[in-house]
C-alpha positions as CSV (number, residue, x, y, z in Angstrom):
1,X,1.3,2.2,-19.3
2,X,5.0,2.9,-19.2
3,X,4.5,6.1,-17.3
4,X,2.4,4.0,-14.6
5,X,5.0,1.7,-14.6
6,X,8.0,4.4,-14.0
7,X,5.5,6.6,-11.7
8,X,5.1,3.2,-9.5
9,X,8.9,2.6,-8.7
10,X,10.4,6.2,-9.3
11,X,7.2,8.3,-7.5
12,X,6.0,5.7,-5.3
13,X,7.2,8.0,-2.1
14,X,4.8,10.4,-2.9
15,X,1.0,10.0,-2.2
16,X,0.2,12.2,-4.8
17,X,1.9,10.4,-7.7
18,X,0.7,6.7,-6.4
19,X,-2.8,8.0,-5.6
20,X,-3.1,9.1,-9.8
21,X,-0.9,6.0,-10.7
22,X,-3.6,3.7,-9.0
23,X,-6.2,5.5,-10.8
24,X,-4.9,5.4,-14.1
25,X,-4.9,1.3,-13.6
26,X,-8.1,1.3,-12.0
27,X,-6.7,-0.4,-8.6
28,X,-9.3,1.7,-6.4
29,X,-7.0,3.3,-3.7
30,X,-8.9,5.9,-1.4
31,X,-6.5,8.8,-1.4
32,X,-6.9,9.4,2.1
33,X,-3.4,9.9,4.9
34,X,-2.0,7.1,6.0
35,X,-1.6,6.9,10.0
36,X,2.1,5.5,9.7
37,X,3.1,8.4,7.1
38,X,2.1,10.9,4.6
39,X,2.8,7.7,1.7
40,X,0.1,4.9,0.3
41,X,1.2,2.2,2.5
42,X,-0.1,-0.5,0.3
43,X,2.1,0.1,-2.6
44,X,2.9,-3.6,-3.1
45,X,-1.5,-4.2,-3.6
46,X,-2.6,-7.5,-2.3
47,X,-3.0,-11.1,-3.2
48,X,-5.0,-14.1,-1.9
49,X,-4.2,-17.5,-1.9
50,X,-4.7,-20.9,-0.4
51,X,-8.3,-21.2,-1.1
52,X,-10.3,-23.9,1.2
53,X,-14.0,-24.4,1.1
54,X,-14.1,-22.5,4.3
55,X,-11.4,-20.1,4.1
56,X,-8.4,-18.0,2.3
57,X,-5.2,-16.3,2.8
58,X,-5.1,-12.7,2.3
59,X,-2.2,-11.1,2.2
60,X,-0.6,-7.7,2.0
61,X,2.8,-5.9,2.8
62,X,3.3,-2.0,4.4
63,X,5.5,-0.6,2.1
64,X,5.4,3.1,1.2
65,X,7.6,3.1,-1.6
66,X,8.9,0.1,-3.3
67,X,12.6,0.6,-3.8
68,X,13.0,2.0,-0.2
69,X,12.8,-0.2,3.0
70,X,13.3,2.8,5.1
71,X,10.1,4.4,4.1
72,X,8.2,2.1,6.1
73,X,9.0,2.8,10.2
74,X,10.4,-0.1,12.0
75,X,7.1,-0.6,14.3
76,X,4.6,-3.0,14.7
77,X,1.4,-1.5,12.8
78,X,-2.1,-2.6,12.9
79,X,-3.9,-3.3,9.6
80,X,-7.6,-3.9,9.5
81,X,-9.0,-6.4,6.9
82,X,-12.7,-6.7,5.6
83,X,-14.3,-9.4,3.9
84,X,-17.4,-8.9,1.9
85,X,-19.7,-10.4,-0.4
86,X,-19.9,-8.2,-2.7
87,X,-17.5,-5.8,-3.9
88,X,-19.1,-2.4,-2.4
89,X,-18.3,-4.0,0.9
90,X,-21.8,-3.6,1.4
91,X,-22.6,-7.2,3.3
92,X,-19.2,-7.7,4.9
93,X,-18.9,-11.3,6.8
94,X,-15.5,-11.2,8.1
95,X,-13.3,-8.4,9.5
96,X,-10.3,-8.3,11.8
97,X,-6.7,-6.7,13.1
98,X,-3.4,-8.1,12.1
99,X,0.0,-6.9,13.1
100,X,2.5,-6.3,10.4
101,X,5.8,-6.6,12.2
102,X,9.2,-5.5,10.8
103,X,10.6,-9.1,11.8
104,X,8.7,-10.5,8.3
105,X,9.2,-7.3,7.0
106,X,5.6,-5.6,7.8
107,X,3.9,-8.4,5.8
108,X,0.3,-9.8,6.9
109,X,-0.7,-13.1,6.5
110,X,-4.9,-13.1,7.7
111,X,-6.5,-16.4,7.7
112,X,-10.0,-15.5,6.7
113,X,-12.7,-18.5,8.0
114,X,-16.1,-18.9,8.4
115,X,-17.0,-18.4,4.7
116,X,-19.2,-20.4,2.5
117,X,-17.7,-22.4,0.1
118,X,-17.2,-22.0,-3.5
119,X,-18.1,-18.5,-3.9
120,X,-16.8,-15.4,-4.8
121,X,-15.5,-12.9,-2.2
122,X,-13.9,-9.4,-1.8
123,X,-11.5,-8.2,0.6
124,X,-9.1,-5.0,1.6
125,X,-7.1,-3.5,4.4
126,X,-6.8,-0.2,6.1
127,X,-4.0,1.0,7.6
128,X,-5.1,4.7,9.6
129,X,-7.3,6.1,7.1
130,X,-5.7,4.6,3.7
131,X,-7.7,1.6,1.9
132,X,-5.8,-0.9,0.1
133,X,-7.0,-1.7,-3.6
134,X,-9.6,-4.6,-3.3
135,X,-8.9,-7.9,-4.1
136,X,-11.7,-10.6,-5.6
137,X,-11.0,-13.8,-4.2
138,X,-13.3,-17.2,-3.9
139,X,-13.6,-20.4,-1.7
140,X,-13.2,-24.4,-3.0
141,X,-16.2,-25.8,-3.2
142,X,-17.2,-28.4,-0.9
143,X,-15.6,-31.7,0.1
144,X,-18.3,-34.2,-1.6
145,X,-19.3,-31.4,-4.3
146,X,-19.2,-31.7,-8.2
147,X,-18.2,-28.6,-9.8
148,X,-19.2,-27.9,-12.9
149,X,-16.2,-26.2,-14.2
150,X,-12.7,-24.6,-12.7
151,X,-10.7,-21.8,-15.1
152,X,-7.1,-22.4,-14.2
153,X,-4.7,-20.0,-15.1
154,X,-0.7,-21.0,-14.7
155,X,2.1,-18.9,-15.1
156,X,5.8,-19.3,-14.2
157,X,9.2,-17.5,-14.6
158,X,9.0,-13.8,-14.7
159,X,12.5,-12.1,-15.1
160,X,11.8,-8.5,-14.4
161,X,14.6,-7.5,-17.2
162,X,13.6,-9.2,-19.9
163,X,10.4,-7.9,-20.6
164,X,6.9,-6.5,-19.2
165,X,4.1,-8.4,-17.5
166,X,1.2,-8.0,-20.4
167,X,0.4,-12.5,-19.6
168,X,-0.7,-10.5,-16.0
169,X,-2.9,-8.1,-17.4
170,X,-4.3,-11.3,-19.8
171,X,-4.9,-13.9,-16.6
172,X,-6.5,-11.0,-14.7
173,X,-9.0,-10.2,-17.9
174,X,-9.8,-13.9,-17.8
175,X,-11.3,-14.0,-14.5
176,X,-10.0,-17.5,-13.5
177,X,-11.1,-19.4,-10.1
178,X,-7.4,-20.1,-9.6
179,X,-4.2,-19.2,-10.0
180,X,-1.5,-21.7,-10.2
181,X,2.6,-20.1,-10.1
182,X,5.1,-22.8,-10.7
183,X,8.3,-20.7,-9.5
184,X,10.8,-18.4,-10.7
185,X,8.7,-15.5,-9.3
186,X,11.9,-13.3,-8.7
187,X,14.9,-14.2,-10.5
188,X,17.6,-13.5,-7.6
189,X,19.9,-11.8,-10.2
190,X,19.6,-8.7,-12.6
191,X,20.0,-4.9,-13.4
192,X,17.6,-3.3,-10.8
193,X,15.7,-1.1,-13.2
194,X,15.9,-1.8,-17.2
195,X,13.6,-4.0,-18.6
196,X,14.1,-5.7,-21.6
197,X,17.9,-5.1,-22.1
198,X,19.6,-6.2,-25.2
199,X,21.5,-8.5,-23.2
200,X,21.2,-10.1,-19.9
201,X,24.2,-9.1,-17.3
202,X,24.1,-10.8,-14.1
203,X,24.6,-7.8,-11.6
204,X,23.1,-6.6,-8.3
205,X,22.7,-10.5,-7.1
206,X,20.3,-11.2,-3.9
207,X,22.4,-12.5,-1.1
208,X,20.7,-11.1,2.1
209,X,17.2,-11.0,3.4
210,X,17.3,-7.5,2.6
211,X,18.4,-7.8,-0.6
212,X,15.7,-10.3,-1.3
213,X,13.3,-8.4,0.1
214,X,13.8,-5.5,-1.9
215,X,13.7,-7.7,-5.3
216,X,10.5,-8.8,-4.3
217,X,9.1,-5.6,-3.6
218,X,10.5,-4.5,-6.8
219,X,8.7,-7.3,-8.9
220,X,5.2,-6.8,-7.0
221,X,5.1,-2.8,-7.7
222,X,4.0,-3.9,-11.5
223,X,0.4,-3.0,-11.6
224,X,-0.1,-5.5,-13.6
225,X,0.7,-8.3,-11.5
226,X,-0.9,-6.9,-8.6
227,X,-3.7,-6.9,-11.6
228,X,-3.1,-10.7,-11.2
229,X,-3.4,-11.3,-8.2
230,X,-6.6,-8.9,-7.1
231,X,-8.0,-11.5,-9.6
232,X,-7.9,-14.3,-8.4
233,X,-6.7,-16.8,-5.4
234,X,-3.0,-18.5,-6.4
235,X,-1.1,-21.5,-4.8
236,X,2.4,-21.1,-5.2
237,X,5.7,-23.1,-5.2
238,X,9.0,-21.9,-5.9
239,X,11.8,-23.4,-8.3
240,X,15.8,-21.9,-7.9
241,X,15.8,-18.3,-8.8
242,X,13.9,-17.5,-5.5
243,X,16.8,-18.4,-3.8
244,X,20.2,-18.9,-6.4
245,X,19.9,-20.3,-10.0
246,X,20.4,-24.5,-10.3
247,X,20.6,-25.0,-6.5
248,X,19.8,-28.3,-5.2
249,X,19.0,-29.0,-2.3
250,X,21.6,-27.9,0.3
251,X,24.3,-27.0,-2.9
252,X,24.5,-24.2,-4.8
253,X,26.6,-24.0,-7.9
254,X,29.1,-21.3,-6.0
255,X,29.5,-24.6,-3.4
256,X,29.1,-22.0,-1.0
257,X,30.0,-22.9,2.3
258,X,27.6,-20.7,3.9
259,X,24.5,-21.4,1.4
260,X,22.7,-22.8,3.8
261,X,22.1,-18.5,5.3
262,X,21.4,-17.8,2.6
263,X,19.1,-20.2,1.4
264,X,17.3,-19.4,4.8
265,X,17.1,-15.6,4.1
266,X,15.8,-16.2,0.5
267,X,12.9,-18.7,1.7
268,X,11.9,-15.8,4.6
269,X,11.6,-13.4,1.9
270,X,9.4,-15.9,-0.5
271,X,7.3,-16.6,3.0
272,X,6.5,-12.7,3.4
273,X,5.4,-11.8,0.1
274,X,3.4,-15.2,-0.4
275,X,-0.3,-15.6,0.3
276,X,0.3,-18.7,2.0
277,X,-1.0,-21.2,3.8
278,X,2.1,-22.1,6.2
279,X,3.2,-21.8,9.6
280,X,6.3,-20.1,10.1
281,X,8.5,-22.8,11.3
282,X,9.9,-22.9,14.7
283,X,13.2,-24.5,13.5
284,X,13.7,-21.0,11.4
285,X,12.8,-20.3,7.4
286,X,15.6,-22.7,6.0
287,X,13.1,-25.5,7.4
288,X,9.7,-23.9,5.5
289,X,7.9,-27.2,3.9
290,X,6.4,-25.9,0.9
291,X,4.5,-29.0,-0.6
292,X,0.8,-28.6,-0.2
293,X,-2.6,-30.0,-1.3
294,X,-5.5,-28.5,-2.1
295,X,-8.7,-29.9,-3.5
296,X,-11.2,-28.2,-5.1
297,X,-14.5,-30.1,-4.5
298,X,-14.5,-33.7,-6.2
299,X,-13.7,-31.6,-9.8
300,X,-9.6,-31.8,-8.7
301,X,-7.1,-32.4,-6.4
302,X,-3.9,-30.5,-6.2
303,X,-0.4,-31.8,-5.3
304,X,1.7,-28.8,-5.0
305,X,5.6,-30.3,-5.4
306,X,8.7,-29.0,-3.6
307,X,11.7,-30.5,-6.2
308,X,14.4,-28.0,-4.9
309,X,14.5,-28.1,-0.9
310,X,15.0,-32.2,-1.1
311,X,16.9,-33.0,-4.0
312,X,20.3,-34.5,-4.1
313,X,23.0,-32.5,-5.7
314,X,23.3,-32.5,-9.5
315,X,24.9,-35.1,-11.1
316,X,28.6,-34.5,-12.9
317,X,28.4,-31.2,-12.4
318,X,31.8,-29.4,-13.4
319,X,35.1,-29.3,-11.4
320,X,34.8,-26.9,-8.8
321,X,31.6,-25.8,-9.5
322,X,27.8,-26.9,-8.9
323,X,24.8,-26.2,-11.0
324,X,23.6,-27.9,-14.4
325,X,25.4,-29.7,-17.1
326,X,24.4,-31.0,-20.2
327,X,25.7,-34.4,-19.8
328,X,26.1,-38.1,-21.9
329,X,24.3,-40.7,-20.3
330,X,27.1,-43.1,-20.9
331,X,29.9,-41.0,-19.6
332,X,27.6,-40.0,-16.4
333,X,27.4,-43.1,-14.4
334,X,26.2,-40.7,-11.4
335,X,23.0,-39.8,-13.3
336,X,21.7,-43.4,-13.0
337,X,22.4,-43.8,-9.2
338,X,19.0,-45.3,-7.9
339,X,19.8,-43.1,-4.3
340,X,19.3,-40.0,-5.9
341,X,15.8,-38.1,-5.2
342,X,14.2,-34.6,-7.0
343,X,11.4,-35.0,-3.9
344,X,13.3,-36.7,-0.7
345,X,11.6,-40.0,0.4
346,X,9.0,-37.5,3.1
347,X,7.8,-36.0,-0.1
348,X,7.3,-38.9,-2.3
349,X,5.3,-41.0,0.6
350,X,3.0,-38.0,0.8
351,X,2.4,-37.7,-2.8
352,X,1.8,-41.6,-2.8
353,X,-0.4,-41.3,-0.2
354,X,-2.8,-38.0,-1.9
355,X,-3.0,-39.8,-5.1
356,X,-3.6,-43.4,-3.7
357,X,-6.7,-41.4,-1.7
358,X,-7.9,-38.8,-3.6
359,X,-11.3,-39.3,-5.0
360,X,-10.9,-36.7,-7.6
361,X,-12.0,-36.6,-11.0
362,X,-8.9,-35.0,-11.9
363,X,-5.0,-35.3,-9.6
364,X,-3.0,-32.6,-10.9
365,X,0.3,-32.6,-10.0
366,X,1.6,-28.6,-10.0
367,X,5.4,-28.6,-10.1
368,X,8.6,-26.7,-11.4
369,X,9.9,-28.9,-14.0
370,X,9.0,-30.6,-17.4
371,X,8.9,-34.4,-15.9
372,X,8.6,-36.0,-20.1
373,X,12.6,-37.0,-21.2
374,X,13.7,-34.6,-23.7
375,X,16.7,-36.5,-25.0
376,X,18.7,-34.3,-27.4
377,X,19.8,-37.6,-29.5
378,X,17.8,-40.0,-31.4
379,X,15.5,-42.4,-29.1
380,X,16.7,-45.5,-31.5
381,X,19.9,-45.1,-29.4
382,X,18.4,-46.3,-25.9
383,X,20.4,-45.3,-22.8
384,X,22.5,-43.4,-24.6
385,X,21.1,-39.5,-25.1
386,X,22.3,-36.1,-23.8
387,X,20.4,-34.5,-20.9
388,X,20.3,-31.6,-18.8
389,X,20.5,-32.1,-15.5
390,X,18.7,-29.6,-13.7
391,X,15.4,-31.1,-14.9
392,X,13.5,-34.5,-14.1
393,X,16.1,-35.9,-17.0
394,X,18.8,-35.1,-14.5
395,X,17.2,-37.5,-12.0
396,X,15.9,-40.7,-14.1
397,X,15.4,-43.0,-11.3
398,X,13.0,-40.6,-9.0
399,X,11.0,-40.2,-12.6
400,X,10.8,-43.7,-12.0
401,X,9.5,-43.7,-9.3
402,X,7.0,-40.9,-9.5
403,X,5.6,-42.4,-12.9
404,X,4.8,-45.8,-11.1
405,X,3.6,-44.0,-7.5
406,X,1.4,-42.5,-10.2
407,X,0.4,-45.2,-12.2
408,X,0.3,-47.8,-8.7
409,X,-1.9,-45.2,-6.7
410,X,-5.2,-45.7,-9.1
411,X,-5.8,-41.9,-9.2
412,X,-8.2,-41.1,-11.4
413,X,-6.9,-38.7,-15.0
414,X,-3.2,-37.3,-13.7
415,X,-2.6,-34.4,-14.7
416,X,1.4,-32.7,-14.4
417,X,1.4,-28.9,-14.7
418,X,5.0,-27.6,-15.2
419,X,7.1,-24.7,-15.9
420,X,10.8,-23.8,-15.7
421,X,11.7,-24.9,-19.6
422,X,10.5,-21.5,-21.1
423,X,8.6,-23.4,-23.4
424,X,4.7,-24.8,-24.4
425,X,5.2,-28.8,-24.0
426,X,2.3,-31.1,-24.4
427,X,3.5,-34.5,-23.7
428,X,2.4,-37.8,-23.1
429,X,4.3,-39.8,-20.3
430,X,4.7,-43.6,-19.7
431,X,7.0,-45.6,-17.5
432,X,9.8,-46.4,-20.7
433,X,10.1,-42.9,-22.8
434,X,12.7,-44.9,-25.6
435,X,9.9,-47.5,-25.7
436,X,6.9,-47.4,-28.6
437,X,3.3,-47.0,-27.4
438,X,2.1,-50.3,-26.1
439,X,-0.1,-51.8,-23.9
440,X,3.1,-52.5,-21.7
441,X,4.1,-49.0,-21.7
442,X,0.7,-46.9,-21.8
443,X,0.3,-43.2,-21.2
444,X,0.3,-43.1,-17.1
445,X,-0.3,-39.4,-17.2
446,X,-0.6,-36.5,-19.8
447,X,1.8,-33.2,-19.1
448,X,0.7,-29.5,-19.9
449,X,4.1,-27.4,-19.3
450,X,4.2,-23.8,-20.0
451,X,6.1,-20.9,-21.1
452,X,7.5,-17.9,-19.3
453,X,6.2,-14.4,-18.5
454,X,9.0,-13.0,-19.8
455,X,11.9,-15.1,-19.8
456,X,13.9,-15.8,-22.9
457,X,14.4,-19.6,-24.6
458,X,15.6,-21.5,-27.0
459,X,15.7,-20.6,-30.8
460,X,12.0,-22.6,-32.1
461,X,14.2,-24.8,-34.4
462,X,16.3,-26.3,-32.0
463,X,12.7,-26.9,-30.5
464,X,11.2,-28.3,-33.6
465,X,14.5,-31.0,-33.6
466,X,13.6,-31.9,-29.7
467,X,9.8,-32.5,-30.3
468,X,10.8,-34.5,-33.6
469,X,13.6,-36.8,-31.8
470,X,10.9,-37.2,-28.7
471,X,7.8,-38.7,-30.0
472,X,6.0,-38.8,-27.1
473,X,6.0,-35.0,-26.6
474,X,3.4,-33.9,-29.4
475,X,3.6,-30.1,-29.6
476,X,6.4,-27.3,-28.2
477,X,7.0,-23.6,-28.6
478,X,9.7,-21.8,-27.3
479,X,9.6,-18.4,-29.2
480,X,6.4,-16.8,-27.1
481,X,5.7,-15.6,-23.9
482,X,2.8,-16.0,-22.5
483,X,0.9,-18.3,-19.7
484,X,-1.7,-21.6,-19.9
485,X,-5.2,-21.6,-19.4
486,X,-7.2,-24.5,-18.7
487,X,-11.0,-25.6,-18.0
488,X,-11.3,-28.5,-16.3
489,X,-15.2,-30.3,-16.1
490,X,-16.1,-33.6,-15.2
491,X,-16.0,-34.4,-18.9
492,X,-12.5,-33.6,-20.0
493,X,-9.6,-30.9,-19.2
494,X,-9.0,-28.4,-22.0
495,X,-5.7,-26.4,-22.2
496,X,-4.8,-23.0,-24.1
497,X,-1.3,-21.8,-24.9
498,X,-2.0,-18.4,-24.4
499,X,1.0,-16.4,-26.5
500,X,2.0,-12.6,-26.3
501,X,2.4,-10.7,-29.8
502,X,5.7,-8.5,-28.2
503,X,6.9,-9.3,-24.6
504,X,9.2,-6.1,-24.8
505,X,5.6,-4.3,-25.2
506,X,3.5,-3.6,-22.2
507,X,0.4,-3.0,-23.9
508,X,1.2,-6.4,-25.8
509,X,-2.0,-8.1,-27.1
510,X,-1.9,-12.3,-27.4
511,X,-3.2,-15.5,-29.3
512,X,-4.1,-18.9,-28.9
513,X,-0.5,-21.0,-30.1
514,X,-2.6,-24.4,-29.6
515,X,-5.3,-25.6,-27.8
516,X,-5.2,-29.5,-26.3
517,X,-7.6,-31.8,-24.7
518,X,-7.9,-34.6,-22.3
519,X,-11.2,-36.5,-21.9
520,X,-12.2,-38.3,-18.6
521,X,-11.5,-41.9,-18.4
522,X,-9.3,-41.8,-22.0
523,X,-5.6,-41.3,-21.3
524,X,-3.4,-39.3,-23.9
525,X,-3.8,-36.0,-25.6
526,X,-5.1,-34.9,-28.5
527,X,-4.6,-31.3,-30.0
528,X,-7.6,-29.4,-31.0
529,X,-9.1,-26.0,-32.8
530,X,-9.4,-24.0,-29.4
């Protein structure tokens, strides 16, 4: 695998070399000439995402060689896509032209209608005479339909240097229906090449759309996350190292007068080597909304969250500095201020509105950020603990307010999906977190938030002191890499902790760290066998 992996982003010019590598993985490329050069043009693979009951994204980028820009010419290309029912392309119901342009950096974004819902597809693209690898993807089911089960699989933060992408090759053996990435896809920092260093140095950091461009292409040459997302649609949203690690909103912890570029260039970037679902805005990329729903049938609805492009700045952040602090609650008088917002008052009106309307067994709310208060002093001194304040701790008062919109709304079984924390959380949330379990405090909502891919945490001990002093989070593990995967029925919604054995091993094999459940109708977790 580690020759794959170095025959992908040293040989990737070559056609020979990517035409064996693709082979070795099993990714199906037709070694055939490409029409724009004598190199596979689809080195990057291709994704799908966005599903409706109708339709779905599908997505690739031109790219002949992943760690040079240049090797693709700057001209508009045509690409040919093919949609089919089954995967020798034998019955194919949909097929078109795109144009990859170099102005989103010869990425194509097909919106593929007309299709039946909730059933599996297969899709590719030809540029000339090369065939991308094809990609398995599947429609929602219908509007007033019952599904009898989705397989969810959610993943988040995937540093390229600090390990291999094993979880991918995992979710894609699963076979889920969906794909769920809660940010951190790139980290906009990092040694180009090693993986797994003995320590992280933050060199070679992403300014430019060029820069981010080439970090992305970088992170999607790993077979096995294009594994991943042949798999399976995703939906997406992004968290801070897309663009610059603990931004907020329009501030970045450089205070950089001229973040708001840059925050622009990084979004473009996320935008081409997304399958999504968005128009490019006409105001430019620093103006991309990224909060989406999606339902699948009446089994689930999804609230995809935006908590970076709308929040207000971090509170008592250091002199001269933004970013994230670990702050006193007493000696932060800043972190109560009612005003301040994770979602911006647009957001929270449409989330309010989706949950107060969905008629969904299950509203799953799929955002960056573990929402449950993880206090690092003992909850018998209300008021009075030490927060980090890049999280939903960081922002007390719009926790407030989300837990009532939820509670208020009358949607049926919340469910809040969250990554960032490096860490397996299963919590329970209420309105009062220093508050015992009551009938004035009952759980409004039970949280699933998951580890990284690859990116490091917390010793488990200091982990094992946070669950202790917070009793309404029941279970966390911070040592393991890994990904969640959950099946939701109309009966209950089960979630896996799905741990590596050796992230610094891409052949790494995994185990189950703990398995929860939710029934229908009862609020509150409880942990089970598997």
């Amino acid at each position: 695998m580690e020759g794959l992996r170095r025959a992908f982003l040293l040989d990737a010019a070559h056609w020979s070399a990517a035409t064996a590598a693709a082979a070795t993985a099993g990714l199906g490329f037709t070694a055939s000439a490409s029409a724009a050069g004598t190199s596979y043009p689809f080195s990057l693979g291709v994704a799908s995402g966005s599903p409706l009951s109708n339709a779905v994204i599908l997505w690739t980028r031109i790219l002949h060689d992943p760690l040079n820009a240049a090797s693709t010419p700057a001209l508009a290309l045509t690409v040919r896509w093919e949609v089919a029912e089954d995967e020798a392309f034998r019955k194919v119901v949909g097929k078109g032209s795109a144009v990859a342009s170099p102005a989103l950096a010869h990425s194509v974004h097909v919106d593929a209608t007309g299709l039946q819902p909730d059933r599996p597809y297969w899709y590719r693209f030809m540029l000339g005479d090369a065939v991308s690898p094809v990609g398995r993807t599947r429609t929602a089911p219908a509007p007033g339909s019952m599904p009898a089960m989705l397989k969810l699989a959610v993943a988040s933060c995937q540093h390229w240097e600090f390990g291999h992408y094993a979880a991918h090759r995992h979710i894609a053996q699963a076979a889920p229906d969906l794909v769920a990435f809660l940010g951190d896809y790139i980290y906009e920092w990092g040694p180009y090449q090693l993986r797994h260093p003995p320590r992280a140095v933050r060199v070679d950091e992403s300014f430019t759309l060029a820069q981010y461009r080439a970090r992305y292409a970088q992170y999607n040459s790993d077979p096995d996350l294009q594994a991943a997302h042949r798999a399976a649609p995703w939906i997406v949203t992004w968290d801070d190292h897309e663009v610059a690690n603990d931004y907020a909103g329009d501030v970045d912890e450089r205070l950089s007068k001229d973040f708001a570029a840059r925050r622009a260039a990084a979004y473009q970037a996320f935008y081409e080597h997304m399958p999504l679902r968005l128009p490019v805005p006409k105001a430019g990329f620093g103006f991309l909304r990224m909060h989406q729903r999606y339902d699948w049938g009446r089994l689930a609805r999804f609230h995809v969250l935006d908590d970076r492009r709308h929040r207000s700045p971090l509170a008592c952040s250091k002199p001269g500095r933004g970013g994230s602090n670990v702050v006193l609650a007493r000696a932060c008088a800043e972190l109560r201020d009612p005003r301040r917002t994770m979602l911006g008052g647009e957001q929270e009106a449409w989330l309010a509105q989706g949950l107060s309307s969905s008629k969904a067994r299950w509203n799953i709310l799929a955002q960056q950020t573990l929402v449950a208060q993880s206090s690092g002093v003992p909850v018998q001194s209300p008021g009075d603990g030490r927060f980090w304040t890049d999280g939903w701790d960081g922002y007390p008062a719009a926790r407030q307010r989300l837990l009532e919109s939820i509670a208020q709304s009358g949607a049926r079984n919340p469910l809040v999906l969250s990554g960032d924390v490096h860490t397996f959380y299963a919590a329970e949330l209420r309105r009062d977190f220093e508050r015992p379990a009551s009938k004035a405090n009952p759980v409004i909502a039970t949280e699933f938030c998951g580890t990284s891919i690859t990116s490091s945490s917390r010793p488990q001990a200091r982990t094992q002191e946070n669950v202790a002093r917070n009793p309404h989070i029941l279970y966390g593990r911070s040592d393991r890499r890994g990904y969640m995967l959950l099946e939701i029925t109309p009966q209950a919604a089960r979630a896996r902790f799905m741990a590596l054995d050796e992230v610094r091993d891409a052949a790494s094999g995994q185990s189950l760290a703990a398995a929860f459940a939710v029934e229908n109708g009862i609020p509150g977790v409880r942990q089970t066998r598997g």
